[in-house]
C-alpha positions in Angstrom: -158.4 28.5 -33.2 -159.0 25.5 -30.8 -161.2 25.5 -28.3 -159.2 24.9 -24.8 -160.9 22.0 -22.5 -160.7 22.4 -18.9 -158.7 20.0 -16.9 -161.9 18.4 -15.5 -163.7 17.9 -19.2 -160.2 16.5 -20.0 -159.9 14.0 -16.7 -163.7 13.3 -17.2 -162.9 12.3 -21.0 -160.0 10.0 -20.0 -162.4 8.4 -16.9 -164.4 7.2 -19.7 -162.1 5.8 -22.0 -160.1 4.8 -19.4 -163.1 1.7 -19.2 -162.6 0.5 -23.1 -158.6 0.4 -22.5 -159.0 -1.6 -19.6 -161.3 -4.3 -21.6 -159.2 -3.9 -24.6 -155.8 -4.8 -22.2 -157.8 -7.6 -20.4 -158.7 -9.2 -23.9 -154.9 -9.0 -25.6 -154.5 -10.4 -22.2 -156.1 -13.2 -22.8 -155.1 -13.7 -26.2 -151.7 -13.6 -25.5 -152.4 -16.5 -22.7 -153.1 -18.3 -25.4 -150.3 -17.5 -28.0 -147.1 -16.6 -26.5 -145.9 -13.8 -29.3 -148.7 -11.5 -27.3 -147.3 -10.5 -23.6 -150.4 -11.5 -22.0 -149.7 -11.0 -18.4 -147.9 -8.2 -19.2 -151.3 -6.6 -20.5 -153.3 -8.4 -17.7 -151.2 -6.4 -15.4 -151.5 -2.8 -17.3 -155.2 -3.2 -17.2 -155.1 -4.1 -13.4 -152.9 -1.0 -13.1 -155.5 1.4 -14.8 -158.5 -0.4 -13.1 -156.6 0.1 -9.6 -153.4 1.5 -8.7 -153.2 0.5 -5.1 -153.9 -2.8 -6.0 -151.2 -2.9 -8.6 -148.7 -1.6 -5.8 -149.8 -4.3 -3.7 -149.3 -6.9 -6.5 -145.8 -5.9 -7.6 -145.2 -5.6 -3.7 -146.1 -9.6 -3.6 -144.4 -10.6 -7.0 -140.9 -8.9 -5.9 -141.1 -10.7 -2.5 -141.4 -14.1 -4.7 -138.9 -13.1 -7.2 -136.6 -12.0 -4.1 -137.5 -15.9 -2.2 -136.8 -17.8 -5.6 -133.6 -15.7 -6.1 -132.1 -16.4 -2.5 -133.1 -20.4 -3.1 -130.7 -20.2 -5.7 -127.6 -18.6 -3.7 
């Protein structure tokens, strides 16, 4: 029989691996900087996303009102 965690144990788990993922993403991140077969800002951004939410929102915020001033410079 398994032994049922509570939703807290379980978000507390996650809290604490949540930290390793985020290093993991920055440094595939990096790498992939480097060599362009790895996404690397792709990962960058996933890690900023689990690090902070809100400041992912703002960033995608920003990058859509540049894709949106690029895309009307080509009209």
């Amino acid at each position: 029989m398994k032994h049922k965690h509570s939703l807290y144990e379980e978000m507390k788990k996650f809290q604490e691996e949540k930290k390793v993922y985020i290093i993991v993403l920055f440094v595939l991140g990096g790498i992939g900087l480097i060599f362009p077969v790895i996404p690397g800002l792709m990962l960058i951004g996933l890690a900023i996303a689990l690090m902070s939410p809100k400041l992912a929102e703002m960033l995608q915020a920003k990058i859509k009102r540049i894709i949106h001033l690029i895309a009307a410079n080509f009209r």
